[in-house]
py3Dmol code that shows the C-alpha trace and the ligand (Angstrom):
import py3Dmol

protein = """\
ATOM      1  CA  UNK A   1       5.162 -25.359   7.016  1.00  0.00           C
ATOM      2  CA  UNK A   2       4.315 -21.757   8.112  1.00  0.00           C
ATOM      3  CA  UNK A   3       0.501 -21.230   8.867  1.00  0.00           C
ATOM      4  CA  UNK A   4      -2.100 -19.883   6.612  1.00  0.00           C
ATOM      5  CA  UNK A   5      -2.416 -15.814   6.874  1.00  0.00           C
ATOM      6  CA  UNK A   6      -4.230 -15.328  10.631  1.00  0.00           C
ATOM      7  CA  UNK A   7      -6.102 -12.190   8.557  1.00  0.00           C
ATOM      8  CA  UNK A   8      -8.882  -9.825  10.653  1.00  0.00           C
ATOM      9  CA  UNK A   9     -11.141 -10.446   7.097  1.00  0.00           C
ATOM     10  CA  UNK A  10     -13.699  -7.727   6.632  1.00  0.00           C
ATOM     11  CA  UNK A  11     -16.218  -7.895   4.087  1.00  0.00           C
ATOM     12  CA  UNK A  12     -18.574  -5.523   2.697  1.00  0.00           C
ATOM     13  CA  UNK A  13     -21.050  -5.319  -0.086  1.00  0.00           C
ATOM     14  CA  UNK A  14     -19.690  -3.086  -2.219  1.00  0.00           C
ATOM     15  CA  UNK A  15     -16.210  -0.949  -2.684  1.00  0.00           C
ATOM     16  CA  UNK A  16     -18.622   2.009  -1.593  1.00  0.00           C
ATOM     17  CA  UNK A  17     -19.140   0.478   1.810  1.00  0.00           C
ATOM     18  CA  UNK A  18     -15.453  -1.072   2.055  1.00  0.00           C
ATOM     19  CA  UNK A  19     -13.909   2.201   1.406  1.00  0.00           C
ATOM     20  CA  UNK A  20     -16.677   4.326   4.303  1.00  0.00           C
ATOM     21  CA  UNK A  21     -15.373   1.749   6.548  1.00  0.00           C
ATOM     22  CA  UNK A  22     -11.809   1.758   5.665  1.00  0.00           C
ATOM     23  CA  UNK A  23     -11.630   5.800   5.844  1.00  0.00           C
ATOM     24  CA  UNK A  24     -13.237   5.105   9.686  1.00  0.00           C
ATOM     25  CA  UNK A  25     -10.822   3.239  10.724  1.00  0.00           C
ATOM     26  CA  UNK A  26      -7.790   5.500   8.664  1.00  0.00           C
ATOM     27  CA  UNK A  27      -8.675   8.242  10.218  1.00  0.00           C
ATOM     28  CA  UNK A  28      -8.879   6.459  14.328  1.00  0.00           C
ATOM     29  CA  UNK A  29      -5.485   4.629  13.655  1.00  0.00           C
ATOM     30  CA  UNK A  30      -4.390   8.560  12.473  1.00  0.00           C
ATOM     31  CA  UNK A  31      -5.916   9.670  15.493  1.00  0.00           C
ATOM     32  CA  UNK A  32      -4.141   6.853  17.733  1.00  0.00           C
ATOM     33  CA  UNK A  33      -0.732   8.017  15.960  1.00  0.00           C
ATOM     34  CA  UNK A  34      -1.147  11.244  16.727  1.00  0.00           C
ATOM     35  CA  UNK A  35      -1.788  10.814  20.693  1.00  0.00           C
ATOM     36  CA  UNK A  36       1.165   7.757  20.408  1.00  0.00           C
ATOM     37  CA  UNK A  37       3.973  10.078  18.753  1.00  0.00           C
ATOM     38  CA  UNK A  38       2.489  13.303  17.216  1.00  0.00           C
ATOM     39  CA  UNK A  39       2.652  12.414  13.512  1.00  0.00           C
ATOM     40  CA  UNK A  40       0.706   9.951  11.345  1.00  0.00           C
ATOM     41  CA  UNK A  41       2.897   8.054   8.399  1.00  0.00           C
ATOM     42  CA  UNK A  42       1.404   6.564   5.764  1.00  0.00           C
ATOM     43  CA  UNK A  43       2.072   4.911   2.542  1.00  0.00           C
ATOM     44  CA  UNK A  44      -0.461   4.940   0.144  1.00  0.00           C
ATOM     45  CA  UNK A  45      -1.376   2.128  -2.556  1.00  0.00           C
ATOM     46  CA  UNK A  46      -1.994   2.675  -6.483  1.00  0.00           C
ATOM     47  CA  UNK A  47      -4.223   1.332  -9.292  1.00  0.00           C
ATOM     48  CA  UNK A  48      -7.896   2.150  -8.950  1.00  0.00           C
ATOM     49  CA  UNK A  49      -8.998   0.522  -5.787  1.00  0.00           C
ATOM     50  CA  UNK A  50      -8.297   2.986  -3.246  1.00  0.00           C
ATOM     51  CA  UNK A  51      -9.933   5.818  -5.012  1.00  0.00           C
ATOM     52  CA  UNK A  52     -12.767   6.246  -3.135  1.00  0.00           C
ATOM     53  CA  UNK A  53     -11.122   6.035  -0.313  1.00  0.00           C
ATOM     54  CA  UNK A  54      -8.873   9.069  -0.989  1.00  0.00           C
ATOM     55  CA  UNK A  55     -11.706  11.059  -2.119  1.00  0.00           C
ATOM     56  CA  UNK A  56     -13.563  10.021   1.637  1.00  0.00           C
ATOM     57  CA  UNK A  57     -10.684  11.515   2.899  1.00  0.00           C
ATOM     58  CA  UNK A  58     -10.785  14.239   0.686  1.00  0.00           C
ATOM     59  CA  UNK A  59     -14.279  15.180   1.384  1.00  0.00           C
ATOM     60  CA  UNK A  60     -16.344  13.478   4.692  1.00  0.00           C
ATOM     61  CA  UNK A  61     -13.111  13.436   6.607  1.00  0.00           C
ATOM     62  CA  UNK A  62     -10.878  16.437   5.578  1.00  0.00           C
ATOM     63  CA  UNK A  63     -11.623  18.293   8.870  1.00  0.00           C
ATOM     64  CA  UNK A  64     -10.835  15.986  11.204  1.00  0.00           C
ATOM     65  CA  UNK A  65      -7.375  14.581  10.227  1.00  0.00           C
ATOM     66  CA  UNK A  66      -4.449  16.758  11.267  1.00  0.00           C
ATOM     67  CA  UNK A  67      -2.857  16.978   7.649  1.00  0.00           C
ATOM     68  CA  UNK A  68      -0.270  19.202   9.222  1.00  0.00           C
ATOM     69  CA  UNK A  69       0.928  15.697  10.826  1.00  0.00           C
ATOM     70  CA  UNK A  70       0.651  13.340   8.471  1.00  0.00           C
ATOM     71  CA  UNK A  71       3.279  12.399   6.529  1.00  0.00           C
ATOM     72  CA  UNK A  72       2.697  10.278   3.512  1.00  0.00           C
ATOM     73  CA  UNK A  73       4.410   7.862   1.213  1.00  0.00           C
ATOM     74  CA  UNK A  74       4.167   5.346  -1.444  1.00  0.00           C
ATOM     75  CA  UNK A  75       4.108   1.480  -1.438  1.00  0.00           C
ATOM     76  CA  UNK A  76       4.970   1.649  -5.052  1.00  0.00           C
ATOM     77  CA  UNK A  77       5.341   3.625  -8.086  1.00  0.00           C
ATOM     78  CA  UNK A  78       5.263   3.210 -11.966  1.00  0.00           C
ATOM     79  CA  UNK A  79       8.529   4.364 -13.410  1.00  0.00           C
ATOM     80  CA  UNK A  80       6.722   7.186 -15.985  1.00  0.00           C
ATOM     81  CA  UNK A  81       6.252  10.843 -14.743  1.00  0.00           C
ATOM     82  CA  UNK A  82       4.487  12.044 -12.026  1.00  0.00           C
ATOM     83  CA  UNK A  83       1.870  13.662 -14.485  1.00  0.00           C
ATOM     84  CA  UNK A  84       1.519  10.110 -16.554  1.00  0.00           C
ATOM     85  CA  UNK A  85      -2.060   9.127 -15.982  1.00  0.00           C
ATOM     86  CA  UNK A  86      -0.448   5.741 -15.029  1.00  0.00           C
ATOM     87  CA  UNK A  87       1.090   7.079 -11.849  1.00  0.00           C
ATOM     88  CA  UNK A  88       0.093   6.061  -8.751  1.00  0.00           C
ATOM     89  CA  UNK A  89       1.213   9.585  -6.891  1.00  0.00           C
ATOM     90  CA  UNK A  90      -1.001  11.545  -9.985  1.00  0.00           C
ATOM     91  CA  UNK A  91      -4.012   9.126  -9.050  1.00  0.00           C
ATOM     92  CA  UNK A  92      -3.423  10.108  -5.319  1.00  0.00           C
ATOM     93  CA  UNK A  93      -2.610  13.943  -6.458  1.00  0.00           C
ATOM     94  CA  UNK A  94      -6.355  14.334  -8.115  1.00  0.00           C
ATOM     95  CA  UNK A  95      -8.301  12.437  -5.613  1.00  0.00           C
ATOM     96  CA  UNK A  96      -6.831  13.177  -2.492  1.00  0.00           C
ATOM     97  CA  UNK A  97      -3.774  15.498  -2.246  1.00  0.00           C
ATOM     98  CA  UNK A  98      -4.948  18.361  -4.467  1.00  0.00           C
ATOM     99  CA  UNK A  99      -7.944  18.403  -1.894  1.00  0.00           C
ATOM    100  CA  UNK A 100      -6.161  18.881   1.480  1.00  0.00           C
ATOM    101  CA  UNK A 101      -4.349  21.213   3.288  1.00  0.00           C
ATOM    102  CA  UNK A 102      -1.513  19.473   3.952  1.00  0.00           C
ATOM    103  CA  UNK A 103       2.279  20.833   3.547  1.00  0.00           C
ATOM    104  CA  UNK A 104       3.905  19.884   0.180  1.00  0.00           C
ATOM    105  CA  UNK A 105       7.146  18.542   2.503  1.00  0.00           C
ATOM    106  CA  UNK A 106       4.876  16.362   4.121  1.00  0.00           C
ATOM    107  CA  UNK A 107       4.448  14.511   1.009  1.00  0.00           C
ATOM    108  CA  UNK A 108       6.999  12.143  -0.480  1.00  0.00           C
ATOM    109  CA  UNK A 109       6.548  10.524  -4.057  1.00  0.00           C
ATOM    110  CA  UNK A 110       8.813   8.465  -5.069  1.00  0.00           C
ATOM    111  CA  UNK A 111      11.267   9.946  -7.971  1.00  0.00           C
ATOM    112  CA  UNK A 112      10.183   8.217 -11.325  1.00  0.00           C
ATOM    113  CA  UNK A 113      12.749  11.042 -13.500  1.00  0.00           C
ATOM    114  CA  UNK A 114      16.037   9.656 -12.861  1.00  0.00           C
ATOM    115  CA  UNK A 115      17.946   7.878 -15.245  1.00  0.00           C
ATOM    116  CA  UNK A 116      18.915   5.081 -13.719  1.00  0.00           C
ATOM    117  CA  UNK A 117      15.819   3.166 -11.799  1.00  0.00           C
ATOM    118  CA  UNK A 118      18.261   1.355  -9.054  1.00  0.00           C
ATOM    119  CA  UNK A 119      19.191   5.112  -7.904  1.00  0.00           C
ATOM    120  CA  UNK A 120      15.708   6.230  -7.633  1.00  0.00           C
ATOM    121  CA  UNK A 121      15.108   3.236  -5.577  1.00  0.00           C
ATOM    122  CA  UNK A 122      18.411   3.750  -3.623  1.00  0.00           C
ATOM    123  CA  UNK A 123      17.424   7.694  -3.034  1.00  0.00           C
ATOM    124  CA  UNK A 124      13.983   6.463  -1.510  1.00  0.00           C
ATOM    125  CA  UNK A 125      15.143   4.193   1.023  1.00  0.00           C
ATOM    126  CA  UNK A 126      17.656   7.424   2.053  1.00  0.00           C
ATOM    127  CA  UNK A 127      14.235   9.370   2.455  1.00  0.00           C
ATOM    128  CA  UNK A 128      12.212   6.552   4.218  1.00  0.00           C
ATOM    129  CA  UNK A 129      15.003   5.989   6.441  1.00  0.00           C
ATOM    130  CA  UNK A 130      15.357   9.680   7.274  1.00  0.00           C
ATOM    131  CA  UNK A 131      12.344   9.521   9.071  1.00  0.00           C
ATOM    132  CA  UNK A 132      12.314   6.380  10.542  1.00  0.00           C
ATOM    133  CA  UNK A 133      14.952   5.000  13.087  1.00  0.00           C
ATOM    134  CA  UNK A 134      16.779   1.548  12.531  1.00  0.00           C
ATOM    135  CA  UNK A 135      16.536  -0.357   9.929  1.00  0.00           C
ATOM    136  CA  UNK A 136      13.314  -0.501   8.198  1.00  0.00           C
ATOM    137  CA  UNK A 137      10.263   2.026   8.386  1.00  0.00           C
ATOM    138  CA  UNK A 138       7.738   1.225  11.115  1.00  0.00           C
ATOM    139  CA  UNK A 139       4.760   3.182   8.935  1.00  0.00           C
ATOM    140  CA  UNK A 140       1.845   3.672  10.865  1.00  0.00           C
ATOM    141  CA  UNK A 141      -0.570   2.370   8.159  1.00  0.00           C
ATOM    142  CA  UNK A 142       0.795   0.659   4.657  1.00  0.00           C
ATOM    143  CA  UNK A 143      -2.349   0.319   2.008  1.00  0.00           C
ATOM    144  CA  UNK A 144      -1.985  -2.486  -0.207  1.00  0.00           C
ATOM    145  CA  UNK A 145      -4.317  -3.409  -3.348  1.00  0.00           C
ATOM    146  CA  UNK A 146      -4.167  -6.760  -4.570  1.00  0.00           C
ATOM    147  CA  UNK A 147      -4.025  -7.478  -8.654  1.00  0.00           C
ATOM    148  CA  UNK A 148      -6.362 -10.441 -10.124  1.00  0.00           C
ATOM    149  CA  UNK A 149      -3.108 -12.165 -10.346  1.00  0.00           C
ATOM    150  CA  UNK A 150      -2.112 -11.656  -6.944  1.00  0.00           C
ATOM    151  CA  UNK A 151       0.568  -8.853  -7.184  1.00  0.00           C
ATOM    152  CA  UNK A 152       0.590  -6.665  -4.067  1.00  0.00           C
ATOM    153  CA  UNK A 153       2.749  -2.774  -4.666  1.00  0.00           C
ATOM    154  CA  UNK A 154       4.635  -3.686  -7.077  1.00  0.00           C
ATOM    155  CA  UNK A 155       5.956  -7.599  -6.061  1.00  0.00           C
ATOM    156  CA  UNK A 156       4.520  -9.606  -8.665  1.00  0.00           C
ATOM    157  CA  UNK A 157       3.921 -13.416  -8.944  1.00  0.00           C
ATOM    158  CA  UNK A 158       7.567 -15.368  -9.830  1.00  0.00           C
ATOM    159  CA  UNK A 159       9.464 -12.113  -9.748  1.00  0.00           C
ATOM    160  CA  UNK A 160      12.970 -11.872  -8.166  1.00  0.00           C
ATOM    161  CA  UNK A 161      11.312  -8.775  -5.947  1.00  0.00           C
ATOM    162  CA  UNK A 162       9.844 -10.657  -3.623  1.00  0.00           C
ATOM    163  CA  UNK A 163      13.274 -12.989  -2.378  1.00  0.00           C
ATOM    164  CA  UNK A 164      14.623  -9.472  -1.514  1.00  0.00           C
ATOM    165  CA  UNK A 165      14.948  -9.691   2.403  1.00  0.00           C
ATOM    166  CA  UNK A 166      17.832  -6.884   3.318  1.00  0.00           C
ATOM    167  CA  UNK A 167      16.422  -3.726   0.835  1.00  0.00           C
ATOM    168  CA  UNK A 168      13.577  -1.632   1.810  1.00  0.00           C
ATOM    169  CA  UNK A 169      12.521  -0.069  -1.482  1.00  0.00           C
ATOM    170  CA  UNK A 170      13.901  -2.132  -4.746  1.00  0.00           C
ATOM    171  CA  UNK A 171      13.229  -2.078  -8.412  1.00  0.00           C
ATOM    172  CA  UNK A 172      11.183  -4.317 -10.245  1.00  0.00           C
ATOM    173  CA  UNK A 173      11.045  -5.348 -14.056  1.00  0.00           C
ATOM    174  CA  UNK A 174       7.800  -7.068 -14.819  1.00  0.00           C
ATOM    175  CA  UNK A 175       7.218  -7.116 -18.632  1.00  0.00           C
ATOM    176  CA  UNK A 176       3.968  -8.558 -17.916  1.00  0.00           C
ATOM    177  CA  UNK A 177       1.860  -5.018 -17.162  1.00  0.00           C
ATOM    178  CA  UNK A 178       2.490  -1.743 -18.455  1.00  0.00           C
ATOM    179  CA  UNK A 179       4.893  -0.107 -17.262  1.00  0.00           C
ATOM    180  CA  UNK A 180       6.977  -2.918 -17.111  1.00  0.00           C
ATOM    181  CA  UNK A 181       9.667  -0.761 -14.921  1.00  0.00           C
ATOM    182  CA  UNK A 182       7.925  -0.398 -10.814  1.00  0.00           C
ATOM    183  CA  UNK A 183       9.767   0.816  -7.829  1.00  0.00           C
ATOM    184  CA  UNK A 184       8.085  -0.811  -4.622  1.00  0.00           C
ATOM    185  CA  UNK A 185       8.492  -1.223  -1.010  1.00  0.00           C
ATOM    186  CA  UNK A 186      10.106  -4.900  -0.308  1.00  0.00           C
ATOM    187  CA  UNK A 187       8.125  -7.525   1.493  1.00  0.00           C
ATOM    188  CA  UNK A 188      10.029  -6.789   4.506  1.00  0.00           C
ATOM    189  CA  UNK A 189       9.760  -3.079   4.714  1.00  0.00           C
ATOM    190  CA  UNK A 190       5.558  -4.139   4.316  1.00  0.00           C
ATOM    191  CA  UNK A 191       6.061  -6.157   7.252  1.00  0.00           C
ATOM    192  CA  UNK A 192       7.510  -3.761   9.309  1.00  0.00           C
ATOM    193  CA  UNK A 193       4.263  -2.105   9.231  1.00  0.00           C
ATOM    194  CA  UNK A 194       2.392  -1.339  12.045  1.00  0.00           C
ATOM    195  CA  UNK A 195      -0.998  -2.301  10.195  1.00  0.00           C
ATOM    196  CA  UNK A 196      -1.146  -3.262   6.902  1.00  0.00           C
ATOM    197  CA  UNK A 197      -4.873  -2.939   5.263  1.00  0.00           C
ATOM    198  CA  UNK A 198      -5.608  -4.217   2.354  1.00  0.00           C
ATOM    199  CA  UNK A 199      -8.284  -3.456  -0.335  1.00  0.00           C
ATOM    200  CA  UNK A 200      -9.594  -5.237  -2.703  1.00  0.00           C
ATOM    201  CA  UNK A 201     -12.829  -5.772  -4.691  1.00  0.00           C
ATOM    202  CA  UNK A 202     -14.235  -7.158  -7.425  1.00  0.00           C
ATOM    203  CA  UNK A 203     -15.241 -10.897  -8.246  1.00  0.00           C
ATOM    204  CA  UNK A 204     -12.434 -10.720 -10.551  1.00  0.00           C
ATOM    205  CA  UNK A 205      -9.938 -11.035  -7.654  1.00  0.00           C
ATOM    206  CA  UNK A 206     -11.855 -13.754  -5.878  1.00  0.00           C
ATOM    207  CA  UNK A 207      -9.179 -16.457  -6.828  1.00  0.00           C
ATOM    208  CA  UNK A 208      -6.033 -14.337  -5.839  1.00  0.00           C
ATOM    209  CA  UNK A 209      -8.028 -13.647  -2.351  1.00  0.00           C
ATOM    210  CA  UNK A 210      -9.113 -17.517  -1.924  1.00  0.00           C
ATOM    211  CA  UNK A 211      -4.983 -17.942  -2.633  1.00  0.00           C
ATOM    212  CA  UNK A 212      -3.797 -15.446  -0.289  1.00  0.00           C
ATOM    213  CA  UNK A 213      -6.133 -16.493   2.444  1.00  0.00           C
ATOM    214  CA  UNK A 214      -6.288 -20.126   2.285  1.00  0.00           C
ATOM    215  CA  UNK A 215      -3.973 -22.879   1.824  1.00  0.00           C
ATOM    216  CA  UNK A 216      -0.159 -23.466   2.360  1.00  0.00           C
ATOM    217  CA  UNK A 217       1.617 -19.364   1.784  1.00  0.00           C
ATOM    218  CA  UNK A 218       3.394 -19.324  -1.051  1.00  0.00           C
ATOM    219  CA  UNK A 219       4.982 -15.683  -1.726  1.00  0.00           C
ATOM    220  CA  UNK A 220       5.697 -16.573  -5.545  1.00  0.00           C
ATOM    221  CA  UNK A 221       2.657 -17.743  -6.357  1.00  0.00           C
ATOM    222  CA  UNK A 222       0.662 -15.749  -3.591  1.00  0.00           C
ATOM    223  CA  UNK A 223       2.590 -12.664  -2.487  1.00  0.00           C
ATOM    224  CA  UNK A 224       0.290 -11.425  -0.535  1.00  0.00           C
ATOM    225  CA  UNK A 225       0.286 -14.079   1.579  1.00  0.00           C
ATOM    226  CA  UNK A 226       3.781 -13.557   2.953  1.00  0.00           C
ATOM    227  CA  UNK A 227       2.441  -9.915   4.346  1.00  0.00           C
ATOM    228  CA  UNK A 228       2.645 -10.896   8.060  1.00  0.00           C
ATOM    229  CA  UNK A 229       2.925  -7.634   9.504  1.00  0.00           C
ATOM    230  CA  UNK A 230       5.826  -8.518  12.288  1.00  0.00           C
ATOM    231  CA  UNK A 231       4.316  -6.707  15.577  1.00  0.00           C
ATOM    232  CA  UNK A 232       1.321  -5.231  13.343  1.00  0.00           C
ATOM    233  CA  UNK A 233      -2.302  -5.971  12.499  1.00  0.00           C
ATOM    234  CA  UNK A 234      -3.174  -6.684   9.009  1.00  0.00           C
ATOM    235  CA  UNK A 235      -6.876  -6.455   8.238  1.00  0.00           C
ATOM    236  CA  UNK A 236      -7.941  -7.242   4.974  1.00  0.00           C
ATOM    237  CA  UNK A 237     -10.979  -4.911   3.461  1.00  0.00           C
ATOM    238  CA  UNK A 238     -12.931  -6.664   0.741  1.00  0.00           C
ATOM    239  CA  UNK A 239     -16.065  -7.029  -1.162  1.00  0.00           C
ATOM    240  CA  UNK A 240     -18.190  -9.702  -1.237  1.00  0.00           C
ATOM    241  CA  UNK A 241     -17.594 -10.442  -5.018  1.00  0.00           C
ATOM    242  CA  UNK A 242     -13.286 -10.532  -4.160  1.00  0.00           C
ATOM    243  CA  UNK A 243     -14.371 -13.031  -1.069  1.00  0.00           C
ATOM    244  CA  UNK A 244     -16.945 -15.204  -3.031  1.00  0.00           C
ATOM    245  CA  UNK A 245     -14.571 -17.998  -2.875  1.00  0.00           C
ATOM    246  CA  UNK A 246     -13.918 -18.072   0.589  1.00  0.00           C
TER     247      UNK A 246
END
"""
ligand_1 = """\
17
6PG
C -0.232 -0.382 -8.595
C -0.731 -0.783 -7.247
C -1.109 -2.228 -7.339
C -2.607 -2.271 -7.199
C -3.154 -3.519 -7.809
C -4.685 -3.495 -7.812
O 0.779 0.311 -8.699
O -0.931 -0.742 -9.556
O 0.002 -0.452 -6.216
O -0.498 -3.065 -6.430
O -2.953 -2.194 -5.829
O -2.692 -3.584 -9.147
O -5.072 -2.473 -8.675
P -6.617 -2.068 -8.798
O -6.997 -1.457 -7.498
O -6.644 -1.067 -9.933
O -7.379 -3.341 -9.113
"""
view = py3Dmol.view(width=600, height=400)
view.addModel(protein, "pdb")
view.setStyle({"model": 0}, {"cartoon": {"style": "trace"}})
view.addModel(ligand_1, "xyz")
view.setStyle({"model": 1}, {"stick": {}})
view.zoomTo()
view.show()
C-alpha cells in the first residue's frame, strides 16, 4: 500500500490570503526559472478558484515577472469556444492575460474548435512536446483546483482518464458537469511537474481535501491523491473552511 500524500499543506484564512501567498511564491519559483534556464512554463488551472490569483498577477505583480519569458499553458480545457464564458483560457484571458504584456506566441490554449476532440488532444501534446525534451513536459509550475467531488483538471472521480499512464494530454467525457466533453493533462504529465500547487477553498471541499490528504490514495475515488509530483514539490494552498476536516 503506497503512503498517504507527503503534502507541504498551507492554510490560510481566506482565498484572499491563499491567493497573496500563492502569487509570492509564483512569482520566486518564476524568478528561480528564470536564473535556472531563462524561461518560466506554466500551466494554468480553470473554474473560479484561481481568479484572484491571476488578477494578483495582473495587478501587484505585473512589473516584476518577465512576461517576455514566460510561457504558459493549460492543465485543462472545456471543449466550447475560447469566448464561451465556460472556458478556462477566457477566465484566464479577462483576469490575467488581457492585463500583461506578454507575447501572444508565448501563450498556448488548448484548441477547443476542431471537430474531432481526440485530434485536439493529439495536436496539444505535439505543442507541449515542442517545447519540452523527452517524453513528458517538465512544467515549471502546474496549478491545480480541486472540485467538491474531488476532480483535479479535468480527471474526474471513476473516469477512464485517470488509468491513462503513456498520453500526456487525453480527452475526457464526463456527462456529470457541463461541458461534459474536457481535454486535460494526464496524471502523469501532472507528475512530471516540477511543483504542482494546488488551490482550493471553501468548506464545501473540506471532504474531497480530508480524502486527498488522508487515508489509503485512491486515484478513482481521490484523484488528487495520486498527484505525486516525481522529482517535484507539491504544496497544497487552502483555506481554512477546505481544511476543516483535517
Ligand atoms: C476546470 C478546472 C477544475 C477546477 C475545479 C475547481 O476546468 O473546471 O480546471 O479542475 O479546478 O473544478 O473549480 P473551482 O475553483 O471553480 O471550485
Amino acid at each position: 500500500m503506497s503512503n498517504p500524500v507527503r503534502a507541504d499543506l498551507r492554510v490560510y484564512p481566506s482565498l484572499e490570503s491563499l491567493s497573496r501567498a500563492a502569487a509570492e511564491a509564483l512569482v520566486t519559483l518564476a524568478h528561480r526559472a528564470l536564473e535556472q534556464h531563462d524561461r518560466f512554463t506554466i500551466a494554468l488551472s480553470g473554474g473560479q478558484t484561481p481568479r484572484a490569483l491571476y488578477r494578483l498577477l495582473a495587478t501587484n505583480y505585473r512589473a516584476v515577472m518577465a512576461w517576455r519569458k514566460v510561457q504558459i499553458f493549460w492543465g485543462d480545457e472545456r471543449y466550447v469556444p475560447p469566448e464561451d464564458p465556460r472556458s478556462n483560457y477566457r477566465m484566464a484571458k479577462d483576469t490575467l492575460l488581457d492585463h500583461i504584456p506578454i507575447p501572444r506566441d508565448n501563450v498556448h490554449p488548448m484548441q477547443t474548435l476542431l471537430p474531432e476532440i481526440e485530434e485536439a488532444a493529439e495536436s496539444y501534446e505535439e505543442t507541449l512536446m515542442s517545447y519540452f525534451t523527452g517524453p513528458w513536459p517538465h512544467f515549471d509550475l502546474v496549478l491545480l483546483g480541486m472540485g467538491a467531488d474531488g476532480h483535479i483538471a479535468s480527471l474526474f472521480p471513476h473516469n477512464v482518464a485517470l488509468e491513462e499512464e503513456a498520453r500526456v494530454v487525453t480527452a475526457v467525457r464526463a456527462p456529470e458537469v457541463d461541458p461534459p466533453l474536457r481535454l486535460t493533462l494526464t496524471l502523469p504529465a501532472i507528475n512530471h511537474g516540477a511543483n504542482v500547487h494546488f488551490l482550493v477553498a471553501g468548506k464545501e471541499k473540506a471532504n474531497a481535501v480530508k480524502r486527498a490528504l488522508t487515508g489509503s490514495p485512491n486515484a478513482y475515488i481521490a484523484p488528487a491523491s495520486a498527484v505525486k509530483p516525481i522529482q517535484g514539490n507539491l504544496v497544497w494552498w487552502i483555506d481554512e473552511g477546505a481544511g476543516s476536516l483535517l
